[in-house]
Every structure is written in C-alpha cells, then in structure tokens.
PDB file of N, CA, C and O in Angstrom:
ATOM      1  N   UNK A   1      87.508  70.920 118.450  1.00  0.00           N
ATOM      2  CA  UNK A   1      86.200  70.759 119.044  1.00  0.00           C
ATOM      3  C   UNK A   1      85.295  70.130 117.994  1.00  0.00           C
ATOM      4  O   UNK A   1      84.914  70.572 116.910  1.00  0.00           O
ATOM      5  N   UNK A   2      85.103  69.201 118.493  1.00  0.00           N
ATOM      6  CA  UNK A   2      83.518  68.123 117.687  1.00  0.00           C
ATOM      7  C   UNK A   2      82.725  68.907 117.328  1.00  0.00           C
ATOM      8  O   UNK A   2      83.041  70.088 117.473  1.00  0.00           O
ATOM      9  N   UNK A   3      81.351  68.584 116.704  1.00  0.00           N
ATOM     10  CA  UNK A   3      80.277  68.917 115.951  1.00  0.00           C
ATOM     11  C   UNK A   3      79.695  68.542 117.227  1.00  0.00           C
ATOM     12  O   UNK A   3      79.290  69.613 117.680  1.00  0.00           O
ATOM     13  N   UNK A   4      79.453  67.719 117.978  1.00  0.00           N
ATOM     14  CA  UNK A   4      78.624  67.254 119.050  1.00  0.00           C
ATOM     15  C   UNK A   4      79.408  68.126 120.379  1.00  0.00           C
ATOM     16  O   UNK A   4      78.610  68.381 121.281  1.00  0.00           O
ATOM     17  N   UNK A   5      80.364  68.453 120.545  1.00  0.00           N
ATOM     18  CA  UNK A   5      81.025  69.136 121.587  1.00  0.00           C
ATOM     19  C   UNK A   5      80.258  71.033 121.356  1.00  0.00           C
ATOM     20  O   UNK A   5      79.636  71.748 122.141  1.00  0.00           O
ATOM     21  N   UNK A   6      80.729  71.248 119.866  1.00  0.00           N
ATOM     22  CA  UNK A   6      79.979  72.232 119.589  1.00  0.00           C
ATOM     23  C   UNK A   6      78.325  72.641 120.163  1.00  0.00           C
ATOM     24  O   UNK A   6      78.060  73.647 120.820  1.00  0.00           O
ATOM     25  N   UNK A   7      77.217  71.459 119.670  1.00  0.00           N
ATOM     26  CA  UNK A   7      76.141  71.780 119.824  1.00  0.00           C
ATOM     27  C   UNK A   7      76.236  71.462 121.287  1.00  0.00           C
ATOM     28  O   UNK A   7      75.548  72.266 121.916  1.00  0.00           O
ATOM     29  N   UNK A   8      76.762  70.694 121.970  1.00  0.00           N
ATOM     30  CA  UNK A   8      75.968  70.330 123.707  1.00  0.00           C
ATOM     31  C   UNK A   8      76.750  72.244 124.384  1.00  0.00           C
ATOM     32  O   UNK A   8      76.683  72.665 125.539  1.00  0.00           O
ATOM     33  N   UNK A   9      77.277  72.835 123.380  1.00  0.00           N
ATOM     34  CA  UNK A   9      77.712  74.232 124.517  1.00  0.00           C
ATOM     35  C   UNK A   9      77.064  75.203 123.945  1.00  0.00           C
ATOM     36  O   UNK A   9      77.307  76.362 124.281  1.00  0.00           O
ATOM     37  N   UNK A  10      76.026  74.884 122.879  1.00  0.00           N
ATOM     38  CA  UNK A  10      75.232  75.742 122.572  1.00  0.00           C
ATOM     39  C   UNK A  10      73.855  75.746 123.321  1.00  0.00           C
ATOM     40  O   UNK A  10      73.136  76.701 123.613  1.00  0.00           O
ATOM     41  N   UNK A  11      73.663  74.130 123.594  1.00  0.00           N
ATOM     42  CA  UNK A  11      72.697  73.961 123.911  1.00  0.00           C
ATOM     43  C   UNK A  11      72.605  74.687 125.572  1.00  0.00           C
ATOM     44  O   UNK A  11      71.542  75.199 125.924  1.00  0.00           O
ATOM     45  N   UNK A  12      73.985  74.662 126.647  1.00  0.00           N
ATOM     46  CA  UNK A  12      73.815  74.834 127.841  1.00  0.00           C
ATOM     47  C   UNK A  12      74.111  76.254 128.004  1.00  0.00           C
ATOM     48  O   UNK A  12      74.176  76.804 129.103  1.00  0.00           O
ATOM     49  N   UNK A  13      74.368  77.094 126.373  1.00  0.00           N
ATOM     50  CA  UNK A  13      73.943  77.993 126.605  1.00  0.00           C
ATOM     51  C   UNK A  13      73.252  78.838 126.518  1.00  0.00           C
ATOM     52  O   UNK A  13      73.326  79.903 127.132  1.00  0.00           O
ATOM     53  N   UNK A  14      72.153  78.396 125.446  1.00  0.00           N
ATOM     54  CA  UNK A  14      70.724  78.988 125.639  1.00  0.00           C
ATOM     55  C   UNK A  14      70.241  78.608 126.826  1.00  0.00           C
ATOM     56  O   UNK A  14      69.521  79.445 127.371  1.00  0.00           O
ATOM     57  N   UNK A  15      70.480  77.243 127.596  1.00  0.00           N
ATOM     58  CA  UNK A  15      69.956  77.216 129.003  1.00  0.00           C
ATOM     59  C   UNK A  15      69.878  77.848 129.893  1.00  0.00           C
ATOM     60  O   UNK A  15      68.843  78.055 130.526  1.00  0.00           O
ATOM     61  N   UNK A  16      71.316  78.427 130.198  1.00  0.00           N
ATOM     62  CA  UNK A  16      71.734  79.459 131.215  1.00  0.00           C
ATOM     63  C   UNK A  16      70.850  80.766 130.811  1.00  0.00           C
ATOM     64  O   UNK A  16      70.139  81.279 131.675  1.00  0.00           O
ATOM     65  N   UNK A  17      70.900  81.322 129.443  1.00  0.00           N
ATOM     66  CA  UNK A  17      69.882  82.283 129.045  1.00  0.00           C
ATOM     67  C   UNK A  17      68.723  81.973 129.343  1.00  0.00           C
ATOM     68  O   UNK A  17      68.125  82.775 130.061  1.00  0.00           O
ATOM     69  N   UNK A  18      68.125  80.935 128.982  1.00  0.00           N
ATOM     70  CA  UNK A  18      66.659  80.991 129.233  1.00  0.00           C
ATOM     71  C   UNK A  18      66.523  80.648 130.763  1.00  0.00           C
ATOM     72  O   UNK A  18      65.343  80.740 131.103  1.00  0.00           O
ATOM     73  N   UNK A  19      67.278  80.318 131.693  1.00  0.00           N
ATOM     74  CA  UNK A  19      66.812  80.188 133.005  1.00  0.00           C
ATOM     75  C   UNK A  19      66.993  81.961 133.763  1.00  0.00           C
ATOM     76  O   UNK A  19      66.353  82.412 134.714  1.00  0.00           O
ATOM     77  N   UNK A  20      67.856  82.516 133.109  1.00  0.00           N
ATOM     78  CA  UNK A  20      68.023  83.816 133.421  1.00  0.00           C
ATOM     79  C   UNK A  20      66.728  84.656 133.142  1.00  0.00           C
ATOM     80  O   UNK A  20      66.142  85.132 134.114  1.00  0.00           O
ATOM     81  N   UNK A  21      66.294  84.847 132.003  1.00  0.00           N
ATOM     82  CA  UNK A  21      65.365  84.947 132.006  1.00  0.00           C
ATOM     83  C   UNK A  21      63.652  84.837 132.460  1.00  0.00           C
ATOM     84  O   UNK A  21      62.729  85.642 132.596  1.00  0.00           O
ATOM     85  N   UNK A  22      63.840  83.331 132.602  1.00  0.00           N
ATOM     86  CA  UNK A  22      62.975  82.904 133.669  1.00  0.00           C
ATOM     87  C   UNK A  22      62.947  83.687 135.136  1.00  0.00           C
ATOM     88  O   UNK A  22      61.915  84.320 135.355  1.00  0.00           O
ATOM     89  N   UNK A  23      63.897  83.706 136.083  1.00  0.00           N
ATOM     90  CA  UNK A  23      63.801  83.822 136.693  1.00  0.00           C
ATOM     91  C   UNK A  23      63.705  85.250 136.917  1.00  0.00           C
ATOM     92  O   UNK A  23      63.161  85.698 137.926  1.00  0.00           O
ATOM     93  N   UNK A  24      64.301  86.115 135.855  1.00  0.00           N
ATOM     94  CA  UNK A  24      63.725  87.855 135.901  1.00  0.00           C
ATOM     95  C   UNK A  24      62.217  88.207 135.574  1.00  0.00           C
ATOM     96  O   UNK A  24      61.553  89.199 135.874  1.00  0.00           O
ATOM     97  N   UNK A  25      61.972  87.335 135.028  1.00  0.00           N
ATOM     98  CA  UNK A  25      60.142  87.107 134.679  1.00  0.00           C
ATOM     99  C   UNK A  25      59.319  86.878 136.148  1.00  0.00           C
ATOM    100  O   UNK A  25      58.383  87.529 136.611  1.00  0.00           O
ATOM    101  N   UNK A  26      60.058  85.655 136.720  1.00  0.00           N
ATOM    102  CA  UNK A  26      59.167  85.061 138.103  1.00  0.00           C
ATOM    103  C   UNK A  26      59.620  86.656 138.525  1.00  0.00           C
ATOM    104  O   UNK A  26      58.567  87.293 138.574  1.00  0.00           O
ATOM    105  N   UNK A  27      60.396  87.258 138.743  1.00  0.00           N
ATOM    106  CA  UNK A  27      60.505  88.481 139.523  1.00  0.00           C
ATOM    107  C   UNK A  27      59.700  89.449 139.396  1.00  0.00           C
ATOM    108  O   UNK A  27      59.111  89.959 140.349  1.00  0.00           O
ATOM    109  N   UNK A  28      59.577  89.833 138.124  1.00  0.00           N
ATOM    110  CA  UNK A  28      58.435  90.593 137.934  1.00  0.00           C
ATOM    111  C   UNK A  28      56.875  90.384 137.896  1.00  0.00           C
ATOM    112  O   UNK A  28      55.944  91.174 138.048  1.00  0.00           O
ATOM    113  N   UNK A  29      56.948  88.541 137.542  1.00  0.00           N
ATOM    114  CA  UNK A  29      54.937  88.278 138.047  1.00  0.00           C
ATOM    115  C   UNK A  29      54.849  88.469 139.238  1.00  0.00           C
ATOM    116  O   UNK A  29      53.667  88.754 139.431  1.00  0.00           O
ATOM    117  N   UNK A  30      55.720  88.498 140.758  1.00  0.00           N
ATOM    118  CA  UNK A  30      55.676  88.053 141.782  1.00  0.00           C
ATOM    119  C   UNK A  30      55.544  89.496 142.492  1.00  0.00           C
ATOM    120  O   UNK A  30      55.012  89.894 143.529  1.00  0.00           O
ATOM    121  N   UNK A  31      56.227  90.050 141.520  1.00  0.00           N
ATOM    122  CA  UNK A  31      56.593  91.688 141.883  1.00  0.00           C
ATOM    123  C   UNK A  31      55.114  92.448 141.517  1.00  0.00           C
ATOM    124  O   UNK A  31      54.779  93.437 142.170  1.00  0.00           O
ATOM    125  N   UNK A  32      54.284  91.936 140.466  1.00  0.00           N
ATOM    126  CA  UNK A  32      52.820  92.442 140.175  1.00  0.00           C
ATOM    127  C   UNK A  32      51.745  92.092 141.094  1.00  0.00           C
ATOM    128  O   UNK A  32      50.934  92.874 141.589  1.00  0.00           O
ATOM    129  N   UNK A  33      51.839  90.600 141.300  1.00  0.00           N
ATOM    130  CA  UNK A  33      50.976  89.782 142.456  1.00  0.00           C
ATOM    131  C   UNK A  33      50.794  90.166 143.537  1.00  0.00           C
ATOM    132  O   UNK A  33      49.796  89.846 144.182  1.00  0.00           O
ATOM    133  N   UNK A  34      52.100  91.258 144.162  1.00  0.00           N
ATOM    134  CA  UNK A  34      51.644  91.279 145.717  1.00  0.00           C
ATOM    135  C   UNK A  34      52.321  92.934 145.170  1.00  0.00           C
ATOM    136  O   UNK A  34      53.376  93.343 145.656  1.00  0.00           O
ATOM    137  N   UNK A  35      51.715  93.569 144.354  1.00  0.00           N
ATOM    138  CA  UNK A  35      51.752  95.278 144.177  1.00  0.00           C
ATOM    139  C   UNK A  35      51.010  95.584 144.971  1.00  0.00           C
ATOM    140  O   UNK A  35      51.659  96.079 145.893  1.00  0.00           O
ATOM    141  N   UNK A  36      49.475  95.595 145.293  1.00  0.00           N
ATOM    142  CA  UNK A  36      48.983  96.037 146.208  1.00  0.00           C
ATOM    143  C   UNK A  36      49.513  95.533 147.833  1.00  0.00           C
ATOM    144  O   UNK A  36      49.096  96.365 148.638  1.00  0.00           O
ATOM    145  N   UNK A  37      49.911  94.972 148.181  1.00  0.00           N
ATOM    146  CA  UNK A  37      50.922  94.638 149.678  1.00  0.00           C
ATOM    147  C   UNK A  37      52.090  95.227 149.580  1.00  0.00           C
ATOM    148  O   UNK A  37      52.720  95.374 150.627  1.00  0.00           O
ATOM    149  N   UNK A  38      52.869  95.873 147.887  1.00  0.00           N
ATOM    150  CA  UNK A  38      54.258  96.356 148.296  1.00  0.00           C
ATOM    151  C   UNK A  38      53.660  98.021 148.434  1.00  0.00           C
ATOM    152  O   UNK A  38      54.201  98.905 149.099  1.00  0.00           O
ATOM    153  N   UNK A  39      52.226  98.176 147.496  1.00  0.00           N
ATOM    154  CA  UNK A  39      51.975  99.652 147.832  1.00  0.00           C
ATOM    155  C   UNK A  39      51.196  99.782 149.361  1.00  0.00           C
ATOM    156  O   UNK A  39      51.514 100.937 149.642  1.00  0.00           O
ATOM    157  N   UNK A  40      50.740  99.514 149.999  1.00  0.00           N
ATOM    158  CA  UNK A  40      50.171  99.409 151.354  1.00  0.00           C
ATOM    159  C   UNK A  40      51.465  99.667 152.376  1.00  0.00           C
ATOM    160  O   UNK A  40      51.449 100.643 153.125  1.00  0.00           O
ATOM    161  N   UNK A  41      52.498  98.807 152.364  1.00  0.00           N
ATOM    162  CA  UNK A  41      53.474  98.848 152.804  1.00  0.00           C
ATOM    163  C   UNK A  41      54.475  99.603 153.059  1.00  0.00           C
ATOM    164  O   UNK A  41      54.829  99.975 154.178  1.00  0.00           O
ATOM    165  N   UNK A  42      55.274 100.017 151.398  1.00  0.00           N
ATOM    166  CA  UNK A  42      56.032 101.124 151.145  1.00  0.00           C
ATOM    167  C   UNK A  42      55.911 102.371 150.557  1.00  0.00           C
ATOM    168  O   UNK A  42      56.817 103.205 150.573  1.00  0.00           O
ATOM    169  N   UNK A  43      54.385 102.600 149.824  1.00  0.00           N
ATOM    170  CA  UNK A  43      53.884 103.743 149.773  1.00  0.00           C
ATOM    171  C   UNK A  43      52.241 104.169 150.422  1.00  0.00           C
ATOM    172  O   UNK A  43      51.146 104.092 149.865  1.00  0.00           O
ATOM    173  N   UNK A  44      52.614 104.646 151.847  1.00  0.00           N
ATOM    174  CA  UNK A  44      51.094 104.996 152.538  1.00  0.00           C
ATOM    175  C   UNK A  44      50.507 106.366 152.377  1.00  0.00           C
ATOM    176  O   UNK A  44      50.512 107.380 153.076  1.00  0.00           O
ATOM    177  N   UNK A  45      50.085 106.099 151.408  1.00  0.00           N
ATOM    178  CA  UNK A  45      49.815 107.707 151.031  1.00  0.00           C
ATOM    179  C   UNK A  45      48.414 107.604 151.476  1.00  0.00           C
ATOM    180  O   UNK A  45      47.759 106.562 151.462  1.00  0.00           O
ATOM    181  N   UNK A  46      47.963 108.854 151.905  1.00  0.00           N
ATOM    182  CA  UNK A  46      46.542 108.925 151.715  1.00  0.00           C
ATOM    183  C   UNK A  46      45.329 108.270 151.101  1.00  0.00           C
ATOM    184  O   UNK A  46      44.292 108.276 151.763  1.00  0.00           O
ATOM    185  N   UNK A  47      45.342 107.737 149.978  1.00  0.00           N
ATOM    186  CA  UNK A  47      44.662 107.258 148.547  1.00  0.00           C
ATOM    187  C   UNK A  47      45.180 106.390 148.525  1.00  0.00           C
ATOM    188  O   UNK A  47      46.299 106.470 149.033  1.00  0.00           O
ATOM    189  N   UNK A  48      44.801 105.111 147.998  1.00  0.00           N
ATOM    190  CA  UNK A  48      44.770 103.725 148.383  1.00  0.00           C
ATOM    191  C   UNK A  48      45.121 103.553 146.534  1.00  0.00           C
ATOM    192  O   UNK A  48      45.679 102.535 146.124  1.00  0.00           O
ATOM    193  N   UNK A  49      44.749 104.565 145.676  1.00  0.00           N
ATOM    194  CA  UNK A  49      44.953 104.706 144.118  1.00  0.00           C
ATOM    195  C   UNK A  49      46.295 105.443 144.063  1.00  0.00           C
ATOM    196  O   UNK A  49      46.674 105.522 142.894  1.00  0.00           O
ATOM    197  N   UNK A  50      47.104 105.984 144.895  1.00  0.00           N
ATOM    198  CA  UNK A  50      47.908 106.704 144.944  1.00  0.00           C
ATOM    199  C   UNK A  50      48.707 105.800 145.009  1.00  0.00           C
ATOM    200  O   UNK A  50      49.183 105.366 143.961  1.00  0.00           O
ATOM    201  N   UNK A  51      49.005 105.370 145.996  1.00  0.00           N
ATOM    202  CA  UNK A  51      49.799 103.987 146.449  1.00  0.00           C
ATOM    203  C   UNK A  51      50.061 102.910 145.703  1.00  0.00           C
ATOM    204  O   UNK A  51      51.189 102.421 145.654  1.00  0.00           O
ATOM    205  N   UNK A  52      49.215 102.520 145.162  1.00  0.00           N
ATOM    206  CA  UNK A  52      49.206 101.547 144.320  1.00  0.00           C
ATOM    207  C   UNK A  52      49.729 101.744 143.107  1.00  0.00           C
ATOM    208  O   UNK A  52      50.386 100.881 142.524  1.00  0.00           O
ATOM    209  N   UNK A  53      49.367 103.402 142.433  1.00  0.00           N
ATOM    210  CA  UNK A  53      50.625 103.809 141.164  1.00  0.00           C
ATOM    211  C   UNK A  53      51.470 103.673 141.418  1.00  0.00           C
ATOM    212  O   UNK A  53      52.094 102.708 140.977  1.00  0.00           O
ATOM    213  N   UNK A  54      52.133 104.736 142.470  1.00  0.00           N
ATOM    214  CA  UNK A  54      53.428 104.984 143.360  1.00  0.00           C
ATOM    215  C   UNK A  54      54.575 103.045 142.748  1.00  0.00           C
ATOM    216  O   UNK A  54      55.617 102.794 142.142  1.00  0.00           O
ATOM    217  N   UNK A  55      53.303 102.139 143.525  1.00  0.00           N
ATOM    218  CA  UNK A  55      53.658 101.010 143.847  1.00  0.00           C
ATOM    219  C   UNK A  55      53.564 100.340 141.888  1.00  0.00           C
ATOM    220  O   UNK A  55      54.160  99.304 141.592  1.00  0.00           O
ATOM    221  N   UNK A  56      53.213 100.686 141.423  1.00  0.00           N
ATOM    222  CA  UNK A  56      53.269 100.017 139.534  1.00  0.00           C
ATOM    223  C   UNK A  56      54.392 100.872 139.166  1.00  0.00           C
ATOM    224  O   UNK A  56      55.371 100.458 138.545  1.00  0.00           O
ATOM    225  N   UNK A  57      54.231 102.066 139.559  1.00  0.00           N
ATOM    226  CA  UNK A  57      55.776 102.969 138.878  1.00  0.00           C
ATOM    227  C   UNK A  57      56.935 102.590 139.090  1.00  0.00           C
ATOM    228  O   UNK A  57      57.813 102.720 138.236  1.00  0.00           O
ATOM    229  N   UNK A  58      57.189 101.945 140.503  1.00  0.00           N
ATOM    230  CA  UNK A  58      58.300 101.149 140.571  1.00  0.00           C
ATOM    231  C   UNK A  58      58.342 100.122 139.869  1.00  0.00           C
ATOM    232  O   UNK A  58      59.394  99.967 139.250  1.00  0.00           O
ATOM    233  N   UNK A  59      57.602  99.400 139.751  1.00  0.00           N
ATOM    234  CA  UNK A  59      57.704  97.965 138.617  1.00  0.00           C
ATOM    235  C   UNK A  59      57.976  98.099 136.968  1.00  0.00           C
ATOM    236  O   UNK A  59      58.705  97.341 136.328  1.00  0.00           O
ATOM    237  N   UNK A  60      57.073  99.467 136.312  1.00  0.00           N
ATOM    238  CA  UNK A  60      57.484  99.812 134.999  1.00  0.00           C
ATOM    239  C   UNK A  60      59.050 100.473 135.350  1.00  0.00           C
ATOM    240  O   UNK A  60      60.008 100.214 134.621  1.00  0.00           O
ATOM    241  N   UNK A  61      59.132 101.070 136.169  1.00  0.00           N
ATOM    242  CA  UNK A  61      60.559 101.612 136.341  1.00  0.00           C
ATOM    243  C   UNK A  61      61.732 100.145 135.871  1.00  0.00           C
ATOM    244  O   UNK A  61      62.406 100.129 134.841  1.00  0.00           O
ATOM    245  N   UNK A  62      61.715  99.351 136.629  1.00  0.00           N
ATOM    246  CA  UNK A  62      62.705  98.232 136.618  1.00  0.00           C
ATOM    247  C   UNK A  62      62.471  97.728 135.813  1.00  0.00           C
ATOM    248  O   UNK A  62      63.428  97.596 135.050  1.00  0.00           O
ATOM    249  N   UNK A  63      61.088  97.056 135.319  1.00  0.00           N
ATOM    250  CA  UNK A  63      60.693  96.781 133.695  1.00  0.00           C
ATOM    251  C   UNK A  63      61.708  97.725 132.211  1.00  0.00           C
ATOM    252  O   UNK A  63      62.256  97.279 131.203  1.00  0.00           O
ATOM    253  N   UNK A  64      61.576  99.009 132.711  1.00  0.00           N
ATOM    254  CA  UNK A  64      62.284  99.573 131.533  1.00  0.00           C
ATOM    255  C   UNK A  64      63.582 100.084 131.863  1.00  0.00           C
ATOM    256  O   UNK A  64      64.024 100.971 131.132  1.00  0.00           O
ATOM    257  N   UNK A  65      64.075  99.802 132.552  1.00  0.00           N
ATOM    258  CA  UNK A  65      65.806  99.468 132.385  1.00  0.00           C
ATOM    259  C   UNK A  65      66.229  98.746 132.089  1.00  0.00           C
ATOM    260  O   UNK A  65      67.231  99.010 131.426  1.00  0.00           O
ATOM    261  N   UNK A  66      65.921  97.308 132.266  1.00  0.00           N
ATOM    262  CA  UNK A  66      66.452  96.271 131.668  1.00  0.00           C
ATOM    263  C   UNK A  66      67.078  96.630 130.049  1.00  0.00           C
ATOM    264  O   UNK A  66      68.272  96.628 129.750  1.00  0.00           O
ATOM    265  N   UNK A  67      65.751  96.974 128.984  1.00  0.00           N
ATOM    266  CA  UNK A  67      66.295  97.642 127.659  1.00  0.00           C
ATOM    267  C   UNK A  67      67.391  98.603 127.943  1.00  0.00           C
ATOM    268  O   UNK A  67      68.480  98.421 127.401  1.00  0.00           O
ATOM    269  N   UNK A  68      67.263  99.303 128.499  1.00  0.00           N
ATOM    270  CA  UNK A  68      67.816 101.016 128.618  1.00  0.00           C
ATOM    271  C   UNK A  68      69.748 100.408 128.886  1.00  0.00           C
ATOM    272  O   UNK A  68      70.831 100.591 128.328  1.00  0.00           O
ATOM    273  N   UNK A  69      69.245  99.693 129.998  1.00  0.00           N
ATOM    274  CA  UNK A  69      70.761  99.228 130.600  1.00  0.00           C
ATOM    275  C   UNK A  69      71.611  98.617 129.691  1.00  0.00           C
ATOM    276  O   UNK A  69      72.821  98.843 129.729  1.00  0.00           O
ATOM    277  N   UNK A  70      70.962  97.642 128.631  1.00  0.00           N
ATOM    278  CA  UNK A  70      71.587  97.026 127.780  1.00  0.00           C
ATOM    279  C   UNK A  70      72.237  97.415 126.612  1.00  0.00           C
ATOM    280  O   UNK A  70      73.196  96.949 125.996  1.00  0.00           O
ATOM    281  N   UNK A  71      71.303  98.632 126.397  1.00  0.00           N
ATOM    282  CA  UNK A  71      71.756  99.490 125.441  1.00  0.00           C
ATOM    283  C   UNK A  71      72.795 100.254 125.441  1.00  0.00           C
ATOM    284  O   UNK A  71      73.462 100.336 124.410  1.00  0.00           O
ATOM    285  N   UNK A  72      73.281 101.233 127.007  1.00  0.00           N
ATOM    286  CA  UNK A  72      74.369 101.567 126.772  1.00  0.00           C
ATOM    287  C   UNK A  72      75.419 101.057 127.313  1.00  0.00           C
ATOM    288  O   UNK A  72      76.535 101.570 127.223  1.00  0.00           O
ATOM    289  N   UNK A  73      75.094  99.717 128.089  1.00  0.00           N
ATOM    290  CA  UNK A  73      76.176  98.887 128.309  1.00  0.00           C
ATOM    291  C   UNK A  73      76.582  98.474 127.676  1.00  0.00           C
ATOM    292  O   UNK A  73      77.696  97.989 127.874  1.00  0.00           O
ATOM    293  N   UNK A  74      75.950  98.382 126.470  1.00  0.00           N
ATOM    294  CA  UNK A  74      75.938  97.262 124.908  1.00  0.00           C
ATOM    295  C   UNK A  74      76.922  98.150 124.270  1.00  0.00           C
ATOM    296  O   UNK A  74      78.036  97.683 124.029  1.00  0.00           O
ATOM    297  N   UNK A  75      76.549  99.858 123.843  1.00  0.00           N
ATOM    298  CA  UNK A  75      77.660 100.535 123.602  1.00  0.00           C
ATOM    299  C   UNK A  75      78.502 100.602 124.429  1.00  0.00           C
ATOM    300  O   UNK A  75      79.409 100.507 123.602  1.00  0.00           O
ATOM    301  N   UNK A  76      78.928 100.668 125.183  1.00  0.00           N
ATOM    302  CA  UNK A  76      79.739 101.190 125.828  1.00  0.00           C
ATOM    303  C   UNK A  76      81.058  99.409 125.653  1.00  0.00           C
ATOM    304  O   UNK A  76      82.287  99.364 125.606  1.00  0.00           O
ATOM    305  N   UNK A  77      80.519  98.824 125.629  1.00  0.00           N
ATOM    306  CA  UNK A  77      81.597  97.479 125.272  1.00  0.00           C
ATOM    307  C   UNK A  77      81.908  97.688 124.166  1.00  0.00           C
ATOM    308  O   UNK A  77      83.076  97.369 123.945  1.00  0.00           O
ATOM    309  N   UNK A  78      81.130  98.285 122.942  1.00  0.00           N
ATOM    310  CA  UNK A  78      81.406  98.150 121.808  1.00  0.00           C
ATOM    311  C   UNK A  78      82.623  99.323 121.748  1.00  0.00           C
ATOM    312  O   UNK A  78      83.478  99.195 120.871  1.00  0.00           O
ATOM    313  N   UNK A  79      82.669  99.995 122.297  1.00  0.00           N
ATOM    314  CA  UNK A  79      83.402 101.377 122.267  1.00  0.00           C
ATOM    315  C   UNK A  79      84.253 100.878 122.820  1.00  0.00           C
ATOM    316  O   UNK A  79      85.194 100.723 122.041  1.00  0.00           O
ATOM    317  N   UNK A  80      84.515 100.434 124.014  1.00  0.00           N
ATOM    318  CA  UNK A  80      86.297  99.786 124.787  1.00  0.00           C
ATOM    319  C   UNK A  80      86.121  98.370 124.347  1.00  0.00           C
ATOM    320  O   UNK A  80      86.406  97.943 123.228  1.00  0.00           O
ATOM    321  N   UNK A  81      85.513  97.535 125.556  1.00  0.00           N
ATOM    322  CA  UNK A  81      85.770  96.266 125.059  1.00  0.00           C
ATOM    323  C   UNK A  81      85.023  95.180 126.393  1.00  0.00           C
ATOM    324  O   UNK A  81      84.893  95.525 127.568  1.00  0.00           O
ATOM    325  N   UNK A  82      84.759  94.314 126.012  1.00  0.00           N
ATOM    326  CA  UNK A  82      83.648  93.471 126.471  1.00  0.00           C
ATOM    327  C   UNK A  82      84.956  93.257 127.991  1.00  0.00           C
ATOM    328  O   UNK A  82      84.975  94.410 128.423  1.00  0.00           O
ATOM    329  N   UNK A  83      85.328  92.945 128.333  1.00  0.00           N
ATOM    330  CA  UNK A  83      85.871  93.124 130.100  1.00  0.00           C
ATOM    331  C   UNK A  83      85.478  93.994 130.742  1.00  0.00           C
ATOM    332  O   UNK A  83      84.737  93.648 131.662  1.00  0.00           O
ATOM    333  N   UNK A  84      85.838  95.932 130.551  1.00  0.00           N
ATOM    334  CA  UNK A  84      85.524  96.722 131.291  1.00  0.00           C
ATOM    335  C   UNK A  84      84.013  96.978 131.181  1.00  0.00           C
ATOM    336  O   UNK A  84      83.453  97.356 132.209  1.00  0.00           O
ATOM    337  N   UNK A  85      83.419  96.849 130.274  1.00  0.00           N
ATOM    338  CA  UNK A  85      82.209  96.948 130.648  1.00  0.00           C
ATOM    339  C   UNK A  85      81.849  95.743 131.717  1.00  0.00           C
ATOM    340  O   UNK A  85      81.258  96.249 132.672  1.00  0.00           O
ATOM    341  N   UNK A  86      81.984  94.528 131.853  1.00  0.00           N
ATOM    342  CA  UNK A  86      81.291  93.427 132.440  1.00  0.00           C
ATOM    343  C   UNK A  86      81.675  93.731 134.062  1.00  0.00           C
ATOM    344  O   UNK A  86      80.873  93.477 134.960  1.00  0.00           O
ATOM    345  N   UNK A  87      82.835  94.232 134.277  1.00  0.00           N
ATOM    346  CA  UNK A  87      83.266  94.504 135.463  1.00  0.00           C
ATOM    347  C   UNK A  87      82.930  96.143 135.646  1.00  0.00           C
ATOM    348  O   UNK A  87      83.834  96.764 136.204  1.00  0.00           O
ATOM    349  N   UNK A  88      81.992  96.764 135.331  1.00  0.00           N
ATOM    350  CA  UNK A  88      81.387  98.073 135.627  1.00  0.00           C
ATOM    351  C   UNK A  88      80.657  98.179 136.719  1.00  0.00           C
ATOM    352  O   UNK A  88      79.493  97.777 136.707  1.00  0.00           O
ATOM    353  N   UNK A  89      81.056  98.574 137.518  1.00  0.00           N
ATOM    354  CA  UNK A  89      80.216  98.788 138.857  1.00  0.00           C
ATOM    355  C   UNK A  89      79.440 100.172 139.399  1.00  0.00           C
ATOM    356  O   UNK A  89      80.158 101.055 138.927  1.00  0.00           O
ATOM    357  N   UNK A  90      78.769 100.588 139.857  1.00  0.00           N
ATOM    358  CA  UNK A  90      77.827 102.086 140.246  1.00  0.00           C
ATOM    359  C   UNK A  90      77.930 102.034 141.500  1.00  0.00           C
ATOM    360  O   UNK A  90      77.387 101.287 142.315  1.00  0.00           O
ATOM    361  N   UNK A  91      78.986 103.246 141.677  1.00  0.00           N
ATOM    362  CA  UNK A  91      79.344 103.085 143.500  1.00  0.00           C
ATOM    363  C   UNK A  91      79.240 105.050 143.930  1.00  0.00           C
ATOM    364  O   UNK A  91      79.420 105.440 145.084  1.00  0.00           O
TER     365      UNK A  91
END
C-alpha cells in the first residue's frame, strides 16, 4: 500500500466519522428545537414545566449514554475482542 493509498483511507475515514457525528448532533439540535412539541405530546402532565423536564430528561438521558455506552463497550472489547462486542445486541 502507497503513501497516497494510505492517506486517501485515512482521509475517508475521518469522513465517515465526522459525518457520523454530524448527523448524531443534527439529532440532538432537532431533538432540543421541538422539546417543547415532544413534551406537549408525550409527556401531558398537568404543568406545562413538568412536561417540558420530563421532555429535557429524555434528551440528557440519550446525551449521556453515548459516553457511558462507549465505555463499557470499549471494555468489554478490550476484555474478549473487537467482533463480539460489535455484534452485541440487547434483546
């Protein structure tokens, strides 16, 4: 493998990373933008302040797994081996 074969598969693969990224980002601005329509919606509580936590707690919730998940998925490859973790499923 070339010096130029080398860098063009480095390059497409920070791409794939950074579009991954991207697009877990658009998920979460999009997911903040219409919090008050997902709390109205899926949490009708009484309190219109109620709802709307209810409705941010879910968003820090998924916000902080991302770390959490990586971490012991991260061990957990390191401990067997990068296949069974990647093919880990929650059933």
């Amino acid at each position: 493998m070339g010096a130029s074969a080398d860098r063009r598969s480095k390059f497409w693969s920070v791409v794939r990373v950074s579009s991954g990224n991207f697009l877990e980002m658009y998920d979460f601005m999009v997911f903040g933008y219409y919090a008050t329509a997902i709390a109205h919606t899926f949490f009708p509580a009484g309190s219109e302040f109620a709802s709307l936590m209810l409705s941010l707690m879910t968003f820090g919730a998924g916000f902080l797994m991302r770390p959490l998940g990586a971490i012991v998925l991260g061990a957990y490859a390191t401990i067997t081996a990068v296949a069974p973790a990647c093919c880990l499923r929650w059933d």
